[in-house]
N, C-alpha and C positions, 0 to 999 in steps of 0.2 A: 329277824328272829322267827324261827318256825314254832309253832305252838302242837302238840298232842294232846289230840282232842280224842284219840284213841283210846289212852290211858283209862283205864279204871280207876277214880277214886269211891272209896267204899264210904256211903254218908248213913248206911246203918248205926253205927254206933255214935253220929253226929245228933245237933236237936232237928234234922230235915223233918218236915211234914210231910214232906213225897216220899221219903222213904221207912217212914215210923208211922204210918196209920193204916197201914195192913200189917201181914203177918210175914214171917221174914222169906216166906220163899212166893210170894210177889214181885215180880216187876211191875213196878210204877211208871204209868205212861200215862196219868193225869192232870194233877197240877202245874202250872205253867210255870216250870222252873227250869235251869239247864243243868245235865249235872257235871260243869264242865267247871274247873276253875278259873278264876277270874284274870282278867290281866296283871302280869308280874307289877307293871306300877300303881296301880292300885295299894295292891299287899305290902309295895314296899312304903307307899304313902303311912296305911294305915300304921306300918311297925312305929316307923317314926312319930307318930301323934302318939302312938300306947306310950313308946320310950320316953314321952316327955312327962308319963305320969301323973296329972292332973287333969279332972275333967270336967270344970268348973261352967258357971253359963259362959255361951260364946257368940259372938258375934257372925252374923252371916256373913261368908266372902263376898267383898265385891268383884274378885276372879270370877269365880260362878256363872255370876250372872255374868260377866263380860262374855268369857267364854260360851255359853248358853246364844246370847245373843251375836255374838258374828260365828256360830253352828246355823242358825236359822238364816243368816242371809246367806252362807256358801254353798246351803243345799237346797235352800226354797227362794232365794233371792227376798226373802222376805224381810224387810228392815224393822225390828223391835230393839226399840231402848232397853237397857239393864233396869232402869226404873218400872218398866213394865213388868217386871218376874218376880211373881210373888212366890217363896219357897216354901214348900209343903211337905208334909208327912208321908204320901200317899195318895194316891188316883184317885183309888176307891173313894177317901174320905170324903174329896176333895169335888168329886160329880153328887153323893149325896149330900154335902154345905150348900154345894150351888144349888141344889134342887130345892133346898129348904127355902135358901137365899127369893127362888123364882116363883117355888108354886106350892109354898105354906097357904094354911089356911083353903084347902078341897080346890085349889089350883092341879089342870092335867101336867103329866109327864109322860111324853110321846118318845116310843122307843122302837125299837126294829128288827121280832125275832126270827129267827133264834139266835141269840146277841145273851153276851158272858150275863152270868147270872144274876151279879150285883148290881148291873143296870138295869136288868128285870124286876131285880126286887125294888128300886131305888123310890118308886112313888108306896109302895108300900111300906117300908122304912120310916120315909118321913109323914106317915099317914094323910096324902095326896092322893089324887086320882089316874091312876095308871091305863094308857093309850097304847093303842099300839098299831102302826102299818109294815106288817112283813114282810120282806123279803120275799122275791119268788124265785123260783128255782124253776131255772131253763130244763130242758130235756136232755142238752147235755150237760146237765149235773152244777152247772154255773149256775151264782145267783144276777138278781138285778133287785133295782128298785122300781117298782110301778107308783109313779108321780103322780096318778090320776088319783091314786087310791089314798099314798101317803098325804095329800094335800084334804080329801074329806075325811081323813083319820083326825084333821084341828078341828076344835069345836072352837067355841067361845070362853072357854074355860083352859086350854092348853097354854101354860106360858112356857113350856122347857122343851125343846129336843133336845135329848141324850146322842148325839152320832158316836159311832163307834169305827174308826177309820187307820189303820187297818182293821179291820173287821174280825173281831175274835166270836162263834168257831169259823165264822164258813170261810177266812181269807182273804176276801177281797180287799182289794185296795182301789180306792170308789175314781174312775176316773175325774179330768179338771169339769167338762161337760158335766158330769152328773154332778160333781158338788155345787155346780154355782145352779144349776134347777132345784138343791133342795135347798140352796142360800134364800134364793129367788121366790119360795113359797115361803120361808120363813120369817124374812122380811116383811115380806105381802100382810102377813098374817099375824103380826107382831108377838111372834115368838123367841124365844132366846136360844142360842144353839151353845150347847156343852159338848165338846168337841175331846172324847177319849181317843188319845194319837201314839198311846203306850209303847206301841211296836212300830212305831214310824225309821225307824232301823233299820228293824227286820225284815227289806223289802227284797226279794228275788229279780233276778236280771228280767226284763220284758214289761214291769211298771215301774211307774215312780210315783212316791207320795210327793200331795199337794198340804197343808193345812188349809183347812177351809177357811179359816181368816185371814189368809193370804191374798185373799181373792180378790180382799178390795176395803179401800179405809172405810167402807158404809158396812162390810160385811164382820170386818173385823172391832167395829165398837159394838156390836148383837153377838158378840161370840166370847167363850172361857177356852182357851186350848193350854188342855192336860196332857205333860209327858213326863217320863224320868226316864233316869239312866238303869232304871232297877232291869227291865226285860232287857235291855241293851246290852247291859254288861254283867249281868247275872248278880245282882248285888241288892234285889228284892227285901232282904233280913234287915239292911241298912237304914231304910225307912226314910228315903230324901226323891223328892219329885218338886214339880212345879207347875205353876199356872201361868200364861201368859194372858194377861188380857190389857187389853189398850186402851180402852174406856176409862177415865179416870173416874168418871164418878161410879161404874161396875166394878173398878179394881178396889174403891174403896171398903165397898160393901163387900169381895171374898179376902180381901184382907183382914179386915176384922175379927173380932173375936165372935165367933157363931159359935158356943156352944164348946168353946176346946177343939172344936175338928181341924183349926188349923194352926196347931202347936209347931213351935221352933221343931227344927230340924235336931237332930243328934249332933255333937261335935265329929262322930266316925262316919256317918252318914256324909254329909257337910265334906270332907276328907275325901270321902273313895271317889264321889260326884265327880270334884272337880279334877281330881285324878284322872277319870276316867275319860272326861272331856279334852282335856289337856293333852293325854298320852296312849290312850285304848285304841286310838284308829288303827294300826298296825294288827291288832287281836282280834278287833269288829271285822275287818277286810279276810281273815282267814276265818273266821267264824262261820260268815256268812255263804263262804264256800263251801265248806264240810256242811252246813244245815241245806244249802240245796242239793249236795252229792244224799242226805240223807230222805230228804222229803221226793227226792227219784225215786231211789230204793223203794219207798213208802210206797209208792203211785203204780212203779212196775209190779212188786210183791200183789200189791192186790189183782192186777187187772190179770196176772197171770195166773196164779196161785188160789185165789180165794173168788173163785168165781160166783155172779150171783150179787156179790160187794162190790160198790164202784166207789170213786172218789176225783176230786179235780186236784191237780196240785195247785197249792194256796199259791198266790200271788208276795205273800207276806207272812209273818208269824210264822213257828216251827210248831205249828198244831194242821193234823189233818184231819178234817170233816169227812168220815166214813160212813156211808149208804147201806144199810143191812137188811132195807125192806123188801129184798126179794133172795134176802139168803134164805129162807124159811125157819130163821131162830126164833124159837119162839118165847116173844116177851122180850125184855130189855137187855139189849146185845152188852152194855155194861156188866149185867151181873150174869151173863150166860159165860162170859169171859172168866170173868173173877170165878167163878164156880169154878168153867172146866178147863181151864188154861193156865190160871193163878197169874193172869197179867189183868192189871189195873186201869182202864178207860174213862175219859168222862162220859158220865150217858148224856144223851140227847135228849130226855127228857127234862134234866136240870136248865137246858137254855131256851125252853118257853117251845111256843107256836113252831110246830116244824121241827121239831127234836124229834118226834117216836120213830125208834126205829134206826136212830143215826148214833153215834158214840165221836169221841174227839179220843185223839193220841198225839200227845206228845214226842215227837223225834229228835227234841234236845238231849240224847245221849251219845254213848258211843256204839260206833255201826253195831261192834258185837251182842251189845245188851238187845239194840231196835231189831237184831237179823233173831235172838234168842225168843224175842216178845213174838214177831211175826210169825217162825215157828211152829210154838206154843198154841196161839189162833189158828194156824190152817190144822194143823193136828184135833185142835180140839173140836173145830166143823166136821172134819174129816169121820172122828169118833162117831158121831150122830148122824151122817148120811148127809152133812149141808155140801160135800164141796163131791 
């Protein structure tokens, strides 16, 4: 079956957040969502649960987790029981429990920006002490991680890294070497690794993800690895993700009940998952070809068009991390856009250390909307004397 990912569906008059939080002549190239429809068995899953009209408490599948767990040995040779998968509401919630869980009570949470914002916020949240070893950004335009620095970024006080792997904004997807160096000081230095793997999917031809608790049985009882099917399959609204952890006596502790953050799944939630797991591979394999035909576009439009802006194409995620600090816009390329273009960015400022000056975009649409948006941008530099 071939999918059109060309099609226009109109999510204006829908309840979308990406498309109902500006004003209607906005393109939204923010929020990480896609605006693509979902796979046909999914929907057809879902119809069947509505048709059966009742929607009483229910039981977790243990498909799910089966399926869940021989996904992780076919793509990461990683062997995880079904009893290790504890089912969750949401990522988000789910790295702030465990932060509670590690470093309540003026415990550090060591993070790595410019990295999505609710891991930024995450030690301020749980009013904890927030850490941080940045990212550096090569000269051309790629990040790394400098090890000397993330390792005296631990104090005595740090019990949490947050990893963020693939790396939401800047892309990366952290080669096997580098995870097991930042296994390797984490261990050393008895800290706990919370491991957001949300877009481990969404990877482009030329890397491959690892889970960092793959690495190794000593690495994987110090480790919480968060994924769902929501960025996967577009099905974010559904509210069903998962924690793997291996540790019996750590999975007992985010099993429990902290606070309500990790409430049952929804019964529709529960439904599309395992839908999606079972039968999406066919939609995920075209998917992922139309997001790199578009994250090209992305890479070429700028380097040709919008001179002054550079960018890398991500490794992973259909978010591009855009360079504006030597366009000469002046102030936050975010709202220079939304001003004078009426297309919608994330700023770089929202993702900590190493934002000013950079914006994210979303290229989960169709080419016509991303070629309408990009546009819009060089037109509106153009207007001002930037390009």
């Amino acid at each position: 079956m071939t999918f059109d990912f060309d099609r226009p569906i109109d999510r204006r008059q829908s309840d979308s957040t990406k498309w109902r939080t500006y004003a209607g002549d906005v393109l939204p190239l923010w929020t990480a969502d896609m605006d693509f429809a979902v796979p046909p068995p999914v929907v057809e899953a879902l119809h069947a649960r509505v048709s059966h009209a009742v929607f009483g408490y229910c039981i977790n599948p243990p498909e799910l987790r089966d399926l869940i767990a021989e996904r992780m040995w076919r793509l990461y040779q990683w062997r995880v029981e079904p009893e290790q998968i504890v089912l969750q509401t949401g990522v988000l919630k789910a790295f702030q429990s465990v932060a509670s869980l590690a470093a309540s009570g003026g415990g550090g949470v060591l993070v790595q920006p410019p990295v999505y914002p609710p891991i930024l916020e995450t030690a301020r949240h749980i009013g904890s002490s927030h850490q941080e070893a940045p990212l550096v950004r090569r000269r051309d335009g790629q990040y790394e991680i400098d090890f000397d620095a993330f390792d005296a970024a631990i104090t005595t006080s740090t019990r949490l890294f947050i990893l963020c792997n693939p790396h939401n904004p800047v892309g990366r997807v952290f080669r096997r070497d580098e995870l097991e160096r930042l296994a390797a000081i984490c261990l050393r230095r008895g800290v706990l690794i919370c491991s957001d793997e949300i877009h481990c999917d969404l990877v482009f031809p030329g890397a491959s993800h690892v889970p960092i608790a793959s690495l190794s049985p000593e690495v994987s009882r110090h480790t919480v690895t968060l994924m769902a099917p929501s960025k996967t399959f577009n099905i974010p609204g559904l509210r069903c993700s998962f924690a793997i952890v291996q540790d019996p006596d750590l999975r007992g502790r985010v099993a429990g009940d902290h606070g309500g953050d990790f409430a049952e799944v929804n019964n529709l939630g529960l439904v599309a998952a395992t839908a999606a797991y079972r039968d999406g591979q066919p939609w995920l394999d075209q998917v992922l070809r139309y997001l790199d035909a578009n994250r090209n576009v992305v890479v070429e439009f700028v380097r040709r068009e919008l001179p002054g802006v550079t960018t890398v194409a991500p490794e992973a995620t259909y978010l591009a991390w855009l360079d504006f600090r030597k366009s000469a816009i002046a102030g936050d390329p975010y709202e220079f856009f939304l001003r004078q273009s009426r297309v919608a960015l994330s700023s770089g400022l929202s993702f900590g250390a190493g934002g000013d000056g950079f914006a994210r975009l979303n290229f989960a649409c169709p080419r016509a909307v991303l070629m309408d948006a990009l546009a819009r941008m060089k037109q509106a530099m153009e207007a001002v004397g930037h390009v």
